[in-house]
C-alpha positions in Angstrom: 21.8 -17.0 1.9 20.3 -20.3 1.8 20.9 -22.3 5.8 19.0 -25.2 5.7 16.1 -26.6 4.0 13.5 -29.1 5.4 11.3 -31.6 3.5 8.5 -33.5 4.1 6.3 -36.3 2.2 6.4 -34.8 -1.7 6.3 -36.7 -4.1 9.6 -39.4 -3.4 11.1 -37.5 -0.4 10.1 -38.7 2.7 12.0 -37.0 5.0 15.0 -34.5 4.5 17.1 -32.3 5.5 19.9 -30.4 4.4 22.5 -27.7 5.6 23.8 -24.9 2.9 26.9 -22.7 3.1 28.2 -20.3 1.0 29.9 -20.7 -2.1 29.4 -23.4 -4.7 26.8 -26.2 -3.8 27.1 -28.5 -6.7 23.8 -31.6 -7.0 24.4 -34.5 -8.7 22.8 -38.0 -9.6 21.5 -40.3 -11.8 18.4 -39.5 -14.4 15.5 -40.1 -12.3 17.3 -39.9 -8.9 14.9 -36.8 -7.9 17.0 -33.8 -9.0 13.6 -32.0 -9.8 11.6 -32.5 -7.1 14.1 -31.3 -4.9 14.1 -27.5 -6.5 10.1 -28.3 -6.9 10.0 -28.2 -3.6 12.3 -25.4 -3.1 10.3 -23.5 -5.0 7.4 -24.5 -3.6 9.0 -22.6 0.0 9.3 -19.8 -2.0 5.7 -19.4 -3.1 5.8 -21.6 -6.3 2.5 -22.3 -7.5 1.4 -25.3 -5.5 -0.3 -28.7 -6.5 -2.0 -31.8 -4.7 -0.2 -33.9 -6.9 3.2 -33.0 -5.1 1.8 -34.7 -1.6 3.9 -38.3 -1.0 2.0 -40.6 -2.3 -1.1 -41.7 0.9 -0.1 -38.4 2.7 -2.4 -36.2 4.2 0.1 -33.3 3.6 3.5 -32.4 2.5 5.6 -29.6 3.9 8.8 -27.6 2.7 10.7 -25.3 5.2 13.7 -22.8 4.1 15.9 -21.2 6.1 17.5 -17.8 5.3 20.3 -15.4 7.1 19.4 -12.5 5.2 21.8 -8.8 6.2 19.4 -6.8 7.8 19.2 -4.1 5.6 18.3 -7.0 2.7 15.0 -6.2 0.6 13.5 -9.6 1.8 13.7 -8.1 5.4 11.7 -5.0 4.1 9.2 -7.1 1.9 8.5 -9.2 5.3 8.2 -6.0 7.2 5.6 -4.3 5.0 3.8 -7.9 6.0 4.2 -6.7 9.5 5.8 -9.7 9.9 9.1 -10.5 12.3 12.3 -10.5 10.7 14.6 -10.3 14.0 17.3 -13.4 13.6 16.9 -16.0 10.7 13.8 -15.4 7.8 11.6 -18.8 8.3 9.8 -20.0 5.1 7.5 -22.4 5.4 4.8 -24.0 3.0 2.2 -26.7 3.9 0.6 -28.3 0.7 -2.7 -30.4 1.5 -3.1 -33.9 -0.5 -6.7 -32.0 -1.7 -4.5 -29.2 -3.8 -5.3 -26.4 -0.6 -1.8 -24.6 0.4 -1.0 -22.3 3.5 2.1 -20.2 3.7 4.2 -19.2 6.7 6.5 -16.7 7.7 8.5 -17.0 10.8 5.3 -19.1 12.2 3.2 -16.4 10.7 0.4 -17.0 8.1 0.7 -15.2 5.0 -0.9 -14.9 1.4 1.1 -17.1 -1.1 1.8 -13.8 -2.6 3.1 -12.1 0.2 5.5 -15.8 0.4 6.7 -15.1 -3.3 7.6 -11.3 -2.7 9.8 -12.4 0.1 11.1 -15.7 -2.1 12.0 -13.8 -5.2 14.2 -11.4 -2.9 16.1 -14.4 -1.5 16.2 -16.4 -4.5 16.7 -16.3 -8.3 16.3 -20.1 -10.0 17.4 -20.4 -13.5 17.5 -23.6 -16.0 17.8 -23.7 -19.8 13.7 -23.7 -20.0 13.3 -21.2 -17.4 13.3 -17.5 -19.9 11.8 -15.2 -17.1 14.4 -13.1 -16.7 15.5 -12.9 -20.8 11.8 -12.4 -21.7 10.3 -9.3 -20.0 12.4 -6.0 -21.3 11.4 -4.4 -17.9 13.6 -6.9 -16.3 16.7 -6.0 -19.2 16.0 -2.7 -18.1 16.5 -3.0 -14.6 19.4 -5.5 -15.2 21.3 -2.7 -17.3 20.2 -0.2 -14.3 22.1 -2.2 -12.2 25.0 -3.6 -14.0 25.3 0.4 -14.3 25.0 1.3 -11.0 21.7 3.5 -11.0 20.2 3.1 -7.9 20.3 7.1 -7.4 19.6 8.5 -10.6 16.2 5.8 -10.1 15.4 7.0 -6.9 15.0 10.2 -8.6 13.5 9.7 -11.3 10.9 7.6 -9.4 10.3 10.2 -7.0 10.1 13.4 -9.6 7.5 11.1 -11.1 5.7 10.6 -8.3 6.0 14.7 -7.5 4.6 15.0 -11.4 1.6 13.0 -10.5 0.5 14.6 -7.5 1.0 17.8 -9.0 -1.1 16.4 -12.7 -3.9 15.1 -9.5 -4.0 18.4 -7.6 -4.3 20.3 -11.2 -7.4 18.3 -11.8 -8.8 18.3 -8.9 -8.8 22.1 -9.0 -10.2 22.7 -12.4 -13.3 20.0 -11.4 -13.7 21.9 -8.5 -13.6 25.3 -10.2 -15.8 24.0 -13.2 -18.5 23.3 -10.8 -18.2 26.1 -8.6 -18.5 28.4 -12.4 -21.6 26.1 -12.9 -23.2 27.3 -10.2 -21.9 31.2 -9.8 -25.1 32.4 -10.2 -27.3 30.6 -8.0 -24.7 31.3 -5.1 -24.3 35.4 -5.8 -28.3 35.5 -5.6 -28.5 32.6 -2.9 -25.6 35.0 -0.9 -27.3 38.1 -1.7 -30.8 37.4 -0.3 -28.9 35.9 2.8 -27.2 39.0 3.3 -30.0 40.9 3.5 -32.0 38.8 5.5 -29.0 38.5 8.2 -30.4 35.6 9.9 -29.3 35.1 13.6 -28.8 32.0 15.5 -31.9 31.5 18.1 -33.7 34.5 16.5 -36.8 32.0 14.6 -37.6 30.8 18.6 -37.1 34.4 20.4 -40.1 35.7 17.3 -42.3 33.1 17.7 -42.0 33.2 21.8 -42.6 37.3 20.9 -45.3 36.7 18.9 -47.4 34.0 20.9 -46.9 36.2 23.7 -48.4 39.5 21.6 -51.8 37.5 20.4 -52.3 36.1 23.6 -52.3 39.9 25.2 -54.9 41.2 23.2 -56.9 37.9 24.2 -56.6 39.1 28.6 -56.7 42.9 28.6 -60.5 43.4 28.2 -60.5 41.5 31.6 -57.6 43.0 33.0 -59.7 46.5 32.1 -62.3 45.3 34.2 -60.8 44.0 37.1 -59.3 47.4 36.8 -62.4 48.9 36.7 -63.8 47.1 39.8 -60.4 48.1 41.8 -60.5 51.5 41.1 -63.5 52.5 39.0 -66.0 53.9 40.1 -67.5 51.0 41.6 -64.3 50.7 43.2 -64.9 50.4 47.2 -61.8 51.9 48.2 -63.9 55.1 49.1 -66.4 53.3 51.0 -64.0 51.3 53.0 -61.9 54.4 53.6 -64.7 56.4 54.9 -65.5 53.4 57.2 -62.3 53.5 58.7 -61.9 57.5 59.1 -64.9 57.0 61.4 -63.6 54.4 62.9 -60.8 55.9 64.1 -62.5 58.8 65.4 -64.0 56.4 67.7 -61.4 54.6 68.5 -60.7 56.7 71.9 -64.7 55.6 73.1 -64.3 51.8 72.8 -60.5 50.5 71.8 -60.8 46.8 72.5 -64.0 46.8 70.3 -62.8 49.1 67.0 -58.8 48.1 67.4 -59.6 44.7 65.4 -61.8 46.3 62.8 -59.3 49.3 62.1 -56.6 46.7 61.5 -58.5 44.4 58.9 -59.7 47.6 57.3 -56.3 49.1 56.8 -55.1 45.4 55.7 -58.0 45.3 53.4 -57.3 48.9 51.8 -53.6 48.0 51.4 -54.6 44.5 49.4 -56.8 46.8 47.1 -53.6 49.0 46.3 -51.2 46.1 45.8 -54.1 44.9 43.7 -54.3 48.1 41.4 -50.7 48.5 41.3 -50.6 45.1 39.4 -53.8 45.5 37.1 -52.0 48.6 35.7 -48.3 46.9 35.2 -50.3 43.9 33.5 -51.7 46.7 31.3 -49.1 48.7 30.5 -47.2 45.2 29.7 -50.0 44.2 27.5 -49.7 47.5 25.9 -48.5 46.9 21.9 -48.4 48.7 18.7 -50.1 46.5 16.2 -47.6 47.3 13.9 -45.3 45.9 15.9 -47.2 42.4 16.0 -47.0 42.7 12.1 -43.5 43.2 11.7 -42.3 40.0 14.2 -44.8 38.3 11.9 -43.0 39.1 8.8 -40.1 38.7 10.4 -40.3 35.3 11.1 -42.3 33.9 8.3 -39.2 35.4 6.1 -36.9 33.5 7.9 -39.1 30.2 7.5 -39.4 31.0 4.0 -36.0 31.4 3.6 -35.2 28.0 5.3 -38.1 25.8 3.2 -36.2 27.8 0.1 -32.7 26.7 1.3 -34.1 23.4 2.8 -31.9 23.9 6.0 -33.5 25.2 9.2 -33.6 28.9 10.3 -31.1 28.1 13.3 -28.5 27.3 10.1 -29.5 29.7 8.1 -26.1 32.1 9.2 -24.5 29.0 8.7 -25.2 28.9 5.3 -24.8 31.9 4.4 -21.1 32.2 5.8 -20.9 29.3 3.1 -22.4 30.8 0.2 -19.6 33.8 0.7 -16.7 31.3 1.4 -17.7 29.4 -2.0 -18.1 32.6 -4.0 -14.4 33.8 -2.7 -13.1 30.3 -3.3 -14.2 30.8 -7.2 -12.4 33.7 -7.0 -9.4 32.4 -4.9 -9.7 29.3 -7.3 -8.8 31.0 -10.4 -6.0 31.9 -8.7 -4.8 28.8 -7.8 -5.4 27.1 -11.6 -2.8 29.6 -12.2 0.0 28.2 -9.5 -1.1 24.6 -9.6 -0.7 24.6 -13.3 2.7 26.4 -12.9 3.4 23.6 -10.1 2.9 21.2 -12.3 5.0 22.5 -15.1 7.9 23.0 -13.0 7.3 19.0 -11.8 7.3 17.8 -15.4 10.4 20.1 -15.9 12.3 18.2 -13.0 11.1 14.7 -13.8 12.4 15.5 -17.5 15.4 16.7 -16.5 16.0 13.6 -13.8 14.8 11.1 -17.0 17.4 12.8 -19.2 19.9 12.3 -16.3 19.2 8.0 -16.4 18.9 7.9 -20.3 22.7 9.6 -20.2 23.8 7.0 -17.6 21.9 4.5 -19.8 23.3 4.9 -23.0 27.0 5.1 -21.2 26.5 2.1 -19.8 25.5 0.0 -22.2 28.4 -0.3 -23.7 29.9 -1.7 -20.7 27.6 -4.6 -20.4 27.9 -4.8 -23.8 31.3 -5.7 -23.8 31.5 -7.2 -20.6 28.5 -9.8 -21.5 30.5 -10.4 -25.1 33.8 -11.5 -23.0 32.1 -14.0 -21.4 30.8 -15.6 -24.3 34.0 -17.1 -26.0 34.8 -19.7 -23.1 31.2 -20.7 -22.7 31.5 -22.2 -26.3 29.6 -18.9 -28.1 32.9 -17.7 -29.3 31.3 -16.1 -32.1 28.2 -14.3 -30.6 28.0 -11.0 -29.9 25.7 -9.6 -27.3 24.5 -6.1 -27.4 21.4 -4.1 -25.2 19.2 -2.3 -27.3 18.2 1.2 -25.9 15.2 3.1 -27.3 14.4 6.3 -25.7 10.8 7.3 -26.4 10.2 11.0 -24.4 6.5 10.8 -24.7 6.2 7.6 -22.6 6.3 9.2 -19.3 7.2 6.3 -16.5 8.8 6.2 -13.2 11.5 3.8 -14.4 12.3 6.8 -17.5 11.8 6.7 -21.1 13.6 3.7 -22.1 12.6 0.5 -23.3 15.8 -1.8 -23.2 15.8 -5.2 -25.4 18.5 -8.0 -25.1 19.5 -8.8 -28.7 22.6 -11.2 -30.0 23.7 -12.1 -33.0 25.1 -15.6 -32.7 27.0 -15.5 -35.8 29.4 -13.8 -37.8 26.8 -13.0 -41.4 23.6 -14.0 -39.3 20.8 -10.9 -39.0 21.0 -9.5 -35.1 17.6 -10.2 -33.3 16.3 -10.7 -29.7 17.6 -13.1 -27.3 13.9 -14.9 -26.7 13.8 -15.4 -30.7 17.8 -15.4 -31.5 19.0 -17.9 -29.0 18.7 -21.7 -28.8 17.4 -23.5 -25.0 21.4 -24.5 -24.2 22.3 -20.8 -25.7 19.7 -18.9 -23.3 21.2 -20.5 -20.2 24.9 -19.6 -21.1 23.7 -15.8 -22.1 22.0 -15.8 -18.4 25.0 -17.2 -17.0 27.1 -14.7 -18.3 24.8 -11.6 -17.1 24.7 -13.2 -13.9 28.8 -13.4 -13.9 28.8 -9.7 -14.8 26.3 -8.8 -12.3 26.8 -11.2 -9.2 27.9 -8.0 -7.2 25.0 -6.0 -8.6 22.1 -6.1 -7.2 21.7 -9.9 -7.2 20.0 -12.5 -5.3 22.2 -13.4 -2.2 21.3 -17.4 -3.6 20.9 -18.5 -7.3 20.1 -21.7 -8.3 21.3 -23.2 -11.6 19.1 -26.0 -13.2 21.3 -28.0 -15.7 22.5 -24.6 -17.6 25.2 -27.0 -18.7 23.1 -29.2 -20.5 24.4 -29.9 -23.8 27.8 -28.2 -23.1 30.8 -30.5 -22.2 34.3 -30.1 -22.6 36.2 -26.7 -22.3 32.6 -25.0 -22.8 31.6 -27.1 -19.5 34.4 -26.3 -17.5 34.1 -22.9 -18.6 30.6 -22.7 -17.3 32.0 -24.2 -13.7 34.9 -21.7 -13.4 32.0 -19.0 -13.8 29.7 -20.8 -11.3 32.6 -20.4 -9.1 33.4 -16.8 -9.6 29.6 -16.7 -9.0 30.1 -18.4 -5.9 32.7 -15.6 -4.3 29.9 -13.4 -4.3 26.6 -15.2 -3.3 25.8 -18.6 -2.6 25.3 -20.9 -5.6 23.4 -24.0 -6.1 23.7 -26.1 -9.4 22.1 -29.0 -10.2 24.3 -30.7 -12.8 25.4 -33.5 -15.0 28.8 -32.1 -16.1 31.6 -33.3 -14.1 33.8 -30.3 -14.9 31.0 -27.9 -12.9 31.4 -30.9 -9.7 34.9 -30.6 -9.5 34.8 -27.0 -8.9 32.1 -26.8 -6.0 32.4 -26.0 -2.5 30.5 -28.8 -1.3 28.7 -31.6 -3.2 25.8 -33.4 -2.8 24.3 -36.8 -4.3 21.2 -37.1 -4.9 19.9 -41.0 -5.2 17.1 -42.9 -5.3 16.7 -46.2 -2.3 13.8 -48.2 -1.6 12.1 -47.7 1.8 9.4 -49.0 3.7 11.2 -52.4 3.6 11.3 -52.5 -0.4 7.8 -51.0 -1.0 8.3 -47.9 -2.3 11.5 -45.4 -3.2 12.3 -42.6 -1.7 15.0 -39.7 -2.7 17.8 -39.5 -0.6 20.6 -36.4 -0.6 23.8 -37.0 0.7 27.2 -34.9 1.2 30.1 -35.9 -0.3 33.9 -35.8 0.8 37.2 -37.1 -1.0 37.1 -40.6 -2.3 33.4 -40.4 -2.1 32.9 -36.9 -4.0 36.0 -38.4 -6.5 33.8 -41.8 -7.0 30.6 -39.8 -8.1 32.8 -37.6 -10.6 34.0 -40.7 -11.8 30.6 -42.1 -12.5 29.8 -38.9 -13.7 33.0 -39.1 -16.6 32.6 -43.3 -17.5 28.9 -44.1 -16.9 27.7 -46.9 -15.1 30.9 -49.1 -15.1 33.5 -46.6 -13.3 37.2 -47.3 -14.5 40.6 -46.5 -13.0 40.9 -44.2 -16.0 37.8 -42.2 -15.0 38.9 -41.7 -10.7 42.3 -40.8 -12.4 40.5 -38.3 -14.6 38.3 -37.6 -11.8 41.2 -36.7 -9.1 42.5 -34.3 -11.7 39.4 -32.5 -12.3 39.5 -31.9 -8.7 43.4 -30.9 -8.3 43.0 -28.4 -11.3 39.9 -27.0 -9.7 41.4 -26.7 -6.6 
């Protein structure tokens, strides 16, 4: 509920503040005292639509801050969370409006969009007045009204999430067939594209290892004419191995006559022949390595320019050319695996529609039971509250083709306000004063139902006086059992029965320069004097505090 509530510098409130407990909060005053600008700036805490013009007058800046005590498990706490806001201890809501018209919203000292304010506002706080039609005018809102005066919360919660279930499996049905659709589009090119793949059989790494093969092949038919003669020269027959050999046979056979002369000469001789051999032994491997078919040369060639054909073709390069073609096969066997799953997804989605029918079906029973509940709940309030001959009844159309999340129902307020008179909706039935007693009596019948944990009541009694005005204060109070009540009023049969009362008044300030709205809590004789005033008028009488002090006693 509403704590406390802080004002600063709009329009005639300087500065105020003012504690709330539970119950009945009754506002009273004179025409003029400020009665409005106090819920203007209530509502401006709550994300109201802002306005320069609300700024005390040579102010930079107003500022409204509201204080709520919310359960935890309240959908205001849940709304503020989804802001990744805090919502440990009290909710904070504050409101800065600049003199210029700009406006910044808080949260527990945390920015947030004016939006984000008004989610979190309208979960705290319902304000209705005579003019204000926002909750008799939308049939989404009778709709949700019936849902809870019926107790629906489950049979919702189902519906809402076979709906959701219906849509995912409508999305995953579509996006299938587009998928399948294109794939069909292009089942030829990818048979061909997979069957030349599949014959080439690319390999990863095998464009480099054909070009290193074949470089390596043109350049060996560039060196083996010289290798040939070098060969030639090592062991042709110009080759001086025999010469050198003979030379050292005769050496040797000398050796004995002179050693210290021939041992050198023997030595570089035999070193000589042996570099000769090592040196033949390597012409002939560099021959026999440069050794090639030609044919051979041909088919790398092929080989490879295939492969770079096939990767212009595919415009991909010849490393990702397996690549490729393992894509090619998967797309061809998801065609396949595709048609398949049209098949399920299409039976998936037929057994969603079946569910979220058969949940729909399940609220439009609970529906149509439970309007005639409200119905005649609604009607019973309506004799005291001076509409004695009204009768109330919710309108339930059930339209199977309009597939929603909140069901198939549309659901209409309609009255008929007298006996003879042609039934129609509220919004077009129903007079200003009427509207506010019809929303006062759905609000009586469901205070415990999904409410607002605070509602404020903007002169719903306007117009009403008598029994029909202490009728509306008895309900006020019943209201006020449940969730916290605030009333602004001018009927001192709805002040007699509050919890606590404030005045509202208007004083000079600034030593006589300019008023300023004051609020102040009233007790016995004080709360009996403005009751009084509120029965005679300006001149207060001993007739009116005796009429006053048994307004109170009966309340009481």
């Amino acid at each position: 509920m509403l704590v406390q509530l802080a004002i600063r510098d709009i329009v005639l409130i300087d500065r105020l503040e003012l504690d709330f407990g539970s119950g009945l909060t009754v506002l009273t005053g004179e025409t003029g005292a400020g009665k409005s600008i106090l819920l203007d700036a209530f509502s401006l805490a709550l994300g109201g639509r802002g306005d320069g013009g609300l700024v005390r007058s040579g102010q930079p800046q107003g500022q409204v801050i509201a204080v709520f005590d919310p359960p935890a498990d309240h959908p205001a706490r849940f709304a503020a969370a989804e802001q990744e806001l805090s919502v440990e201890g009290d909710l904070i809501l504050r409101r800065v409006q600049m003199a210029d018209g700009r406006s910044r919203a808080f949260v527990n000292d945390q920015p947030v969009s004016i939006q984000a304010l008004r989610a979190i506002g309208d979960a705290l706080v319902e304000i209705h007045g005579q003019h204000d039609d926002r909750a008799l005018v939308d049939p989404n809102v009778h709709r949700a009204l019936l849902d809870a005066f019926g107790g629906h919360g489950d049979l919702l919660a189902a519906t809402r999430a076979a709906h959701s279930a219906l849509r995912a499996a409508e999305k995953a049905l579509q996006e299938e067939k587009a998928a399948v659709e294109a794939a069909r589009k292009e089942a030829d090119y990818l048979g061909h594209a997979h069957e030349e793949l599949s014959k080439l059989d690319p390999r990863a790494g095998e464009e480099e290892a054909l070009s290193t093969q074949r470089a390596a092949m043109m350049q060996a038919e560039k060196v083996v004419g010289d290798l040939r003669d070098a060969q030639e020269s090592v062991s042709g027959d110009g080759s001086p191995m025999s010469t050198l050999s003979a030379a050292l046979r005769r050496l040797e056979r000398r050796q004995s006559q002179a050693p210290q002369l021939i041992e050198p000469s023997l030595k570089a001789l035999d070193s000589a022949l042996s570099a000769l051999d090592v040196a033949q032994q390597a012409i002939d491997q560099a021959l026999r390595d440069a050794e090639f078919d030609p044919r051979a040369l041909e088919q790398v060639e092929e080989r490879l320019f295939a492969l770079r054909g096939a990767s212009r073709k595919y415009a991909t390069s010849a490393d990702n050319l397996p690549v490729l073609a393992e894509k090619f096969a998967a797309d061809l066997a998801a065609l396949d695996a595709g048609e398949a799953r049209l098949v399920a997804l299409g039976k998936a989605r037929e057994a969603a529609d079946a569910h979220y029918r058969k949940c729909a079906a399940a609220l439009t029973t609970a529906r149509l039971k439970a309007v005639k509940g409200l119905d005649a709940a609604v009607t019973a309030e309506l004799p005291p509250l001076k509409l004695e001959r009204a009768v109330f009844t919710a309108q339930v159309v059930t339209d199977e083709s309009q597939i929603g999340a909140e069901g198939s129902e549309r659901v209409e307020f309609w009255v008929q306000t007298n006996p003879g008179a042609r039934p129609g909706p509220l919004m077009k039935v129903a007079s200003g004063g009427e509207l506010s007693r019809f929303m006062l009596a759905l609000k009586v019948v469901l205070a415990d139902r999904g409410s607002a944990p605070t509602l404020v009541f903007d002169e719903i009694d306007s117009g009403a006086g008598g029994a029909a005005a202490d009728a509306i204060g008895q309900r006020l109070a019943r209201l006020g059992a449940r969730v916290q009540v605030l009333s602004v009023t001018h009927a001192p049969q709805v002040a007699a029965r509050a919890t606590t009362h404030m005045r509202i008044s208007k004083d000079l300030a600034d030593k006589g320069a300019r008023a300023a709205t004051t609020v102040s809590p009233l007790f016995d004789e004080h709360r009996r004097e403005e009751i009084a005033r509120m029965l005679a008028g300006a001149t207060i009488t001993e007739e009116a505090r005796a009429a006053a002090a048994r307004l109170i006693e009966n309340a009481q």
